[in-house]
N, C-alpha and C positions, 0 to 999 in steps of 0.2 A: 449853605447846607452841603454835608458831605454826603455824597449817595455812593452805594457799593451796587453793581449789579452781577451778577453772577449766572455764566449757564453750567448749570449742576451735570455731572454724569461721573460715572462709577468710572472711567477711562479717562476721560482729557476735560479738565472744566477749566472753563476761562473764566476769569474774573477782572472787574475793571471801576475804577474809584473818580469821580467826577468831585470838586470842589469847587462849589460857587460855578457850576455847568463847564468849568475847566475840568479836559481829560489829565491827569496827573500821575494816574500808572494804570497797566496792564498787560496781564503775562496771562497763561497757561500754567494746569499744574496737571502732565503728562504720568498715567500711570499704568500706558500701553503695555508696559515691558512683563509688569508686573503678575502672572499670571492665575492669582491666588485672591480670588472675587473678594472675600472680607478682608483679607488683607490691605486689598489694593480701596476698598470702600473706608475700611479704616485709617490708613494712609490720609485719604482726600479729604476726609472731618478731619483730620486735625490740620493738613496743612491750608484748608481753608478757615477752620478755625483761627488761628495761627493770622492769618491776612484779615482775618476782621482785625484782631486782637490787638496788630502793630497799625492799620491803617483809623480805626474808631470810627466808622461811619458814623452818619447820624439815620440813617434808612438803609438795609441792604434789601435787593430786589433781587427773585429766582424766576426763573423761569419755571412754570410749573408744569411737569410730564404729564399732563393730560392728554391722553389721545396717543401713550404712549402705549406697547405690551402691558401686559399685567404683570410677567417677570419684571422688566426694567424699569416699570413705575416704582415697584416693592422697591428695590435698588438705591434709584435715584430718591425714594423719600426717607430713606434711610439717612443719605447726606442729608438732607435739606431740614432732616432730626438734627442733624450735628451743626449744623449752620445757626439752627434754630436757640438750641445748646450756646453755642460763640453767640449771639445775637443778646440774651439774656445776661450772659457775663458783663459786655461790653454793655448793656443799657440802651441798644439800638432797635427799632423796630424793624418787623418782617414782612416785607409781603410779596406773595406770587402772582405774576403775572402770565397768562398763556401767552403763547408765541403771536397767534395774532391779535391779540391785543395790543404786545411793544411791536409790532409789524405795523398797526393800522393807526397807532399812536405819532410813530415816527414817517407814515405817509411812504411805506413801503408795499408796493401792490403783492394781493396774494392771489390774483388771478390774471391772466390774459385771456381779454375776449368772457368766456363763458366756461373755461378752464381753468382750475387748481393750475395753478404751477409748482412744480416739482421738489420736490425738497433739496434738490442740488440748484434750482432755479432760483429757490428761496435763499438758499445759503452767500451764493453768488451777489443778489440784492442786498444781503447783509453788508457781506467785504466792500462792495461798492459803495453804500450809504456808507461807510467807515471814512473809506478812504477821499470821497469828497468830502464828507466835513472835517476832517481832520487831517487829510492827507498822508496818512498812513497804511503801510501793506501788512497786513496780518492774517492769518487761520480763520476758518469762521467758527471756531469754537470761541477766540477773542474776539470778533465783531461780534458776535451775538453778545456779550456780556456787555460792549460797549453800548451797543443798542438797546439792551435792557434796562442799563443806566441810564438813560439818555430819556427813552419812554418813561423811565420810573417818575424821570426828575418834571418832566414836560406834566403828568398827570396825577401827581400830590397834591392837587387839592381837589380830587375828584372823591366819590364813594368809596374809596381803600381805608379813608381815612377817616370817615365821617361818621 
């Protein structure tokens, strides 16, 4: 099974493609520079678009902005329209997973003690979980994708699907 996971954002989304639970690409698609909001959202559907289109998953997974603003959720589901869009072309299905969910899936703690940990604390736990199992230094906008994929593939046969 191919799985694509994806962490969606109007700025820098990372994406990352597991076959048969082998990591086999992923990258970043940076649109910091850019400083023109629908441009730069327009931009990201297609070049995510674009990364379904040549990779074909058979599942992509997003992370879903829940718990985000109200601006930046608008935003972010804006891509995750356009994903949605590539999803349909391609014949692949979709589904969103909250963060802690691919966090609690892949046995990534989201507390210390009786504390939330931080969102810089979480992000850190990502790049770490990356880089033990695969042995790899990357951004946490690409572990997150990595780990999205990774929880996607670990909980396909649970109720997302059923």
């Amino acid at each position: 099974m191919k799985v694509c996971g994806i962490d969606p954002s109007t700025t820098c989304s990372g994406v990352a493609i597991l076959d048969d639970g082998k990591l086999v690409a992923h990258e970043i698609f940076d649109m910091k520079k850019n400083r023109d909001t629908f441009d730069r959202i327009e931009t990201m559907i297609f070049e995510l678009g674009d990364y379904i289109q040549k990779h074909k998953p058979d599942v992509v997974y997003v992370e879903d902005p829940n718990g985000k603003s109200v601006k930046i959720a608008k935003m972010i589901s804006n891509v995750i329209g356009g994903i949605m869009y590539a999803c349909y072309v391609v014949g692949c299905r979709l589904a969103a997973l909250t963060a802690s969910q691919w966090r609690s899936a892949l046995g990534i703690r989201l507390t210390k003690g009786d504390k939330h940990l931080t969102r810089e604390e979480l992000k850190a736990a990502d790049i770490a979980w990356v880089q033990k199992r695969y042995g790899i230094k990357c951004g946490d906008d690409e572990a997150d994708a990595i780990c999205i994929a990774n929880a996607g593939l670990l909980m396909c046969g649970n109720e997302l699907f059923e």
